[in-house]
C-alpha positions in Angstrom: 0.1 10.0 20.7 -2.5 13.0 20.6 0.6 14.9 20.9 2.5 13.8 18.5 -0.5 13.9 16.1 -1.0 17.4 17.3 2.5 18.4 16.4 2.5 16.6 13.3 -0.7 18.8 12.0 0.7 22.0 13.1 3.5 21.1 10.5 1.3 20.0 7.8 3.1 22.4 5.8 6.5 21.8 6.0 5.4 18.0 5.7 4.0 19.3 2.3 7.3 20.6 1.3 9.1 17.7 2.5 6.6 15.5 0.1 7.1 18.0 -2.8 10.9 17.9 -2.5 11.6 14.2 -2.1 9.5 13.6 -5.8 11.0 16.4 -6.8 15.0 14.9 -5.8 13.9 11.6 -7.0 12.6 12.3 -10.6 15.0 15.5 -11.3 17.0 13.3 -13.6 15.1 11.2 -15.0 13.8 11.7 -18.6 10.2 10.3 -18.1 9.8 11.7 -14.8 6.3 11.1 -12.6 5.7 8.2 -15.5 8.0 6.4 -13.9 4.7 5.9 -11.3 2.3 4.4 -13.9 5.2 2.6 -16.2 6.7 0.2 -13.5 2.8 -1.1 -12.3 1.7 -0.9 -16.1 4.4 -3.2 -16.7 3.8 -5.9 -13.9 0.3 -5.6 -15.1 1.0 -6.7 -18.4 3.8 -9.7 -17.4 0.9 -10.9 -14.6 -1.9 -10.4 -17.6 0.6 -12.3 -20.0 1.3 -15.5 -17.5 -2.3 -15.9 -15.8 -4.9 -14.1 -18.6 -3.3 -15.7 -21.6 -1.1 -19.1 -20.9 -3.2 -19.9 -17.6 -6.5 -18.6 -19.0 -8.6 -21.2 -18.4 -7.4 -21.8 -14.8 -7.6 -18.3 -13.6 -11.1 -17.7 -15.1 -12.3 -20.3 -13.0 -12.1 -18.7 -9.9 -12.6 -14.7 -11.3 -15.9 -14.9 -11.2 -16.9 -11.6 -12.5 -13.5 -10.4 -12.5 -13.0 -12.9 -15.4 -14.1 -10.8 -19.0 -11.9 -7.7 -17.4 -9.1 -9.3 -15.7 -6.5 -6.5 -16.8 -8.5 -4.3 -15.0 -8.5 -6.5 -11.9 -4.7 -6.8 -11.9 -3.7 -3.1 -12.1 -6.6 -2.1 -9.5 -4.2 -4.2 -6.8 -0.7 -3.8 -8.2 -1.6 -0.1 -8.5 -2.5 -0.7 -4.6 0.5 -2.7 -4.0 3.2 -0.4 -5.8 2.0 2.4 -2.9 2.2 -0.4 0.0 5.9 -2.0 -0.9 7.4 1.6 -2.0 6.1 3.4 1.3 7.5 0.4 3.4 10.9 0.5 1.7 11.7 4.0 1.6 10.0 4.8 5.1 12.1 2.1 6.6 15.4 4.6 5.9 13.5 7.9 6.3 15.6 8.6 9.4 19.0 7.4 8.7 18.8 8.9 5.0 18.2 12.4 6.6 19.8 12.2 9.4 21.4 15.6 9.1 18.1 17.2 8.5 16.6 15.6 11.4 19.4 16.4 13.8 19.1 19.9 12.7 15.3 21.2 12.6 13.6 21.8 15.2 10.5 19.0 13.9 8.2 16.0 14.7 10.4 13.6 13.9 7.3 11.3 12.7 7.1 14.0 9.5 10.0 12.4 8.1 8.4 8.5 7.9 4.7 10.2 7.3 6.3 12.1 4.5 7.6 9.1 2.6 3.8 7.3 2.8 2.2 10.6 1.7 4.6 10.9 -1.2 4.1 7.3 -2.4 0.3 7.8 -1.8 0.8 11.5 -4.8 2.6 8.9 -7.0 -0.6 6.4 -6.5 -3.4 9.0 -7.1 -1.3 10.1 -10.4 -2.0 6.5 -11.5 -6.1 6.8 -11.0 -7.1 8.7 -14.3 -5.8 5.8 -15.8 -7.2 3.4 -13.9 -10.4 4.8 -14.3 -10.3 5.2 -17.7 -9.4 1.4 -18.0 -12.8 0.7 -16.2 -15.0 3.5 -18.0 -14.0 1.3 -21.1 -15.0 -2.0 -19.5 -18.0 -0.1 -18.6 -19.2 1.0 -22.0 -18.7 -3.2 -23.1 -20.8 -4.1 -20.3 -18.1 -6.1 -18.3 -18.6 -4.6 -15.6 -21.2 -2.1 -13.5 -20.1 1.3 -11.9 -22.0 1.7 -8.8 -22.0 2.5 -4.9 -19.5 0.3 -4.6 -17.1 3.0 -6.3 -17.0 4.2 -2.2 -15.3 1.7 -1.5 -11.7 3.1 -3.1 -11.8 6.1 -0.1 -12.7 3.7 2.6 -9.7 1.4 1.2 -7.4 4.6 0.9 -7.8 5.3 4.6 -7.6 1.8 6.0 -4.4 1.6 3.7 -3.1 5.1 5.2 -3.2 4.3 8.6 -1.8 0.9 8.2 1.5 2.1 6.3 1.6 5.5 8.8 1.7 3.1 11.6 4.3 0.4 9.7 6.5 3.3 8.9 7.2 5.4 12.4 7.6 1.5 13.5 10.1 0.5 10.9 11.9 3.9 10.4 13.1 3.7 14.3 13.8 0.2 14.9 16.3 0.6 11.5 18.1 2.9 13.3 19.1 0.9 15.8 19.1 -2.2 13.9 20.0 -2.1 10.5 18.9 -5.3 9.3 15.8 -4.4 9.4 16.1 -3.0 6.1 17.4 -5.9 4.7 14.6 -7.9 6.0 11.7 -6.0 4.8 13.1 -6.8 1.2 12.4 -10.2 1.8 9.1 -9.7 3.9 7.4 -7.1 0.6 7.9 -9.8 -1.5 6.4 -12.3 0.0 3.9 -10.4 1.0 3.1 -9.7 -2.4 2.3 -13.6 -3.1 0.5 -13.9 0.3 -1.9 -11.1 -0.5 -5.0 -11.3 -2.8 -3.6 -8.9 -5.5 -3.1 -10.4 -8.8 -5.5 -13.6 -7.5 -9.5 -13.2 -6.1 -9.9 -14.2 -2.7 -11.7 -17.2 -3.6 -8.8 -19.1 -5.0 -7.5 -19.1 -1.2 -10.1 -19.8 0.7 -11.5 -23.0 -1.9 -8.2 -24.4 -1.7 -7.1 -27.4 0.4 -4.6 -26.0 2.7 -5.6 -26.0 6.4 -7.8 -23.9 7.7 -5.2 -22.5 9.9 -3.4 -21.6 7.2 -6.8 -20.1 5.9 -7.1 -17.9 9.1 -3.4 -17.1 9.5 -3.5 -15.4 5.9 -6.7 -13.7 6.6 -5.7 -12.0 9.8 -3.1 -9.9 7.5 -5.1 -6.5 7.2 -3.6 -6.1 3.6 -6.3 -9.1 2.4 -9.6 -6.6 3.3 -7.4 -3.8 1.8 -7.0 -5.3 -1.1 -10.1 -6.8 -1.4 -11.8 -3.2 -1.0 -10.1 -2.0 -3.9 -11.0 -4.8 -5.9 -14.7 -4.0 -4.9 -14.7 -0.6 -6.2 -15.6 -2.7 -9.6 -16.8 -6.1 -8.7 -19.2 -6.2 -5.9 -18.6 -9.9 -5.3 -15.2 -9.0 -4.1 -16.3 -6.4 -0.9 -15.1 -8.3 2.2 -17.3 -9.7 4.6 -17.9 -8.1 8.1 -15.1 -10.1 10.1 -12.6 -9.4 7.3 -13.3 -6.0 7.2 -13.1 -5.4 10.9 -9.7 -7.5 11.5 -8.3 -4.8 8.3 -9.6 -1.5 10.1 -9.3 -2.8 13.5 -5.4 -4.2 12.8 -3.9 -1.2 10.9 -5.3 0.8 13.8 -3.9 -1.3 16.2 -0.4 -1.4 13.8 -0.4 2.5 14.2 -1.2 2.7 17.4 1.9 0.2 18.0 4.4 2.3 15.7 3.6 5.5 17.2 4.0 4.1 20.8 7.2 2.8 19.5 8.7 5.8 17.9 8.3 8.0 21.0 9.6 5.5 22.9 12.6 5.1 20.8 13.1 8.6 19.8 15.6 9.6 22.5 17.8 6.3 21.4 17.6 7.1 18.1 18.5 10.9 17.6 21.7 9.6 20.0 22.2 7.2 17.0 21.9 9.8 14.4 
């Protein structure tokens, strides 16, 4: 793995150019361009903000707790999260069989090609910031909600986040290879993901509920619920995980990388005889 991490920072740049030309391929005909990246988690925002702020008001502010006079806010923090998360994990899970030509014929890392399709979704996420900030600086000036220490919370978040989806893409990008279901599979597994991670609901809701408390645990070992719960902290306080769910999120999406990187050089000589 040092290595390959090595190898991989020696071709930082072409890795930038890679980045630049797969946003630049995949918004070259599109009229609105890089606003595609706020419009789609803009627009979950507001269907989420329309179902559970207004027709289940009174339901979700119950368990908000600070969250509750800026819910909108709350919402677009994690889907702005999430829209990084579920777009790195589908289009890393093709990055080699979509280029396999490319691969076949540069002399590379091959773990550019999946690294490149996390950094790329992480350019369209920090393109959505400004206006996630702005969104808070206004609940700010109405006193909804306090701008603190906490805001350190977003880079810590950013990292844990970064080496979870590093390590889930070299694994996924080289088992689809070889398997191509896997693609398939991850459509399903995103989604529910999505419900089984504390991003449009507070943490709370889960763990005051009356399932069992192996259910409890099972959903709290997924490092995506301290993720997401850092990113809520940036603005509420109450949300910053505790010590045990901050370790299993740092100590798991190090383990998950560790994992995928083992993986991907072990599989590399199967898969470049695929491609």
């Amino acid at each position: 793995m040092t290595s390959g991490v090595v190898a991989v920072w020696s071709h930082r740049n072409t890795l930038r150019l890679l980045v630049r030309r797969d946003l630049a391929v995949k918004y070259q005909q599109s009229v609105l361009g890089y606003f595609w990246s706020l419009i789609e988690p803009l627009g979950m925002g507001a269907i989420y903000f329309f179902v559970f702020g207004l027709l289940y008001k009174s339901a979700t502010n119950r368990h908000l707790g600070d969250a509750a006079d800026s819910y909108p806010l709350f919402l677009i923090t994690g889907i702005f999260a999430w829209m990084w998360t579920s777009s790195a994990i589908g289009e890393a899970t093709n990055a080699l069989t979509g280029q396999a030509r490319l691969i076949t014929t540069m002399n590379l890392p091959r773990e550019v090609f999946p690294i490149g399709r996390v950094a790329g979704r992480f350019a369209e996420y920090v393109a959505g910031l400004p206006i996630l900030a702005a969104v808070a600086i206004v609940y700010a000036s109405l006193g909804k909600i306090d701008l603190g220490v906490t805001l350190l919370a977003l880079p810590l978040a950013v990292l844990i986040q970064a080496t979870l989806l590093i390590g889930v893409a070299l694994l996924l990008s080289s088992l689809n290879v070889l398997m191509r279901d896997i693609e398939r599979l991850m459509r399903l597994v995103t989604r529910v993901l999505f419900y089984a991670t504390p991003i449009i609901y507070p943490l709370t809701l889960v763990r005051e509920s009356s399932m069992p408390d192996w259910v409890k645990i099972a959903y709290e070992i997924n490092p995506l619920v301290g993720i997401f719960q850092l990113h809520h902290a940036v603005w509420y306080p109450d949300e910053f995980p505790d010590a045990r769910l901050l370790g299993v999120a740092a100590g798991g999406s190090l383990l998950v990388l560790l994992a995928g990187w083992w993986v991907f050089r072990r599989l590399e000589p199967a898969v470049l005889k695929e491609l």
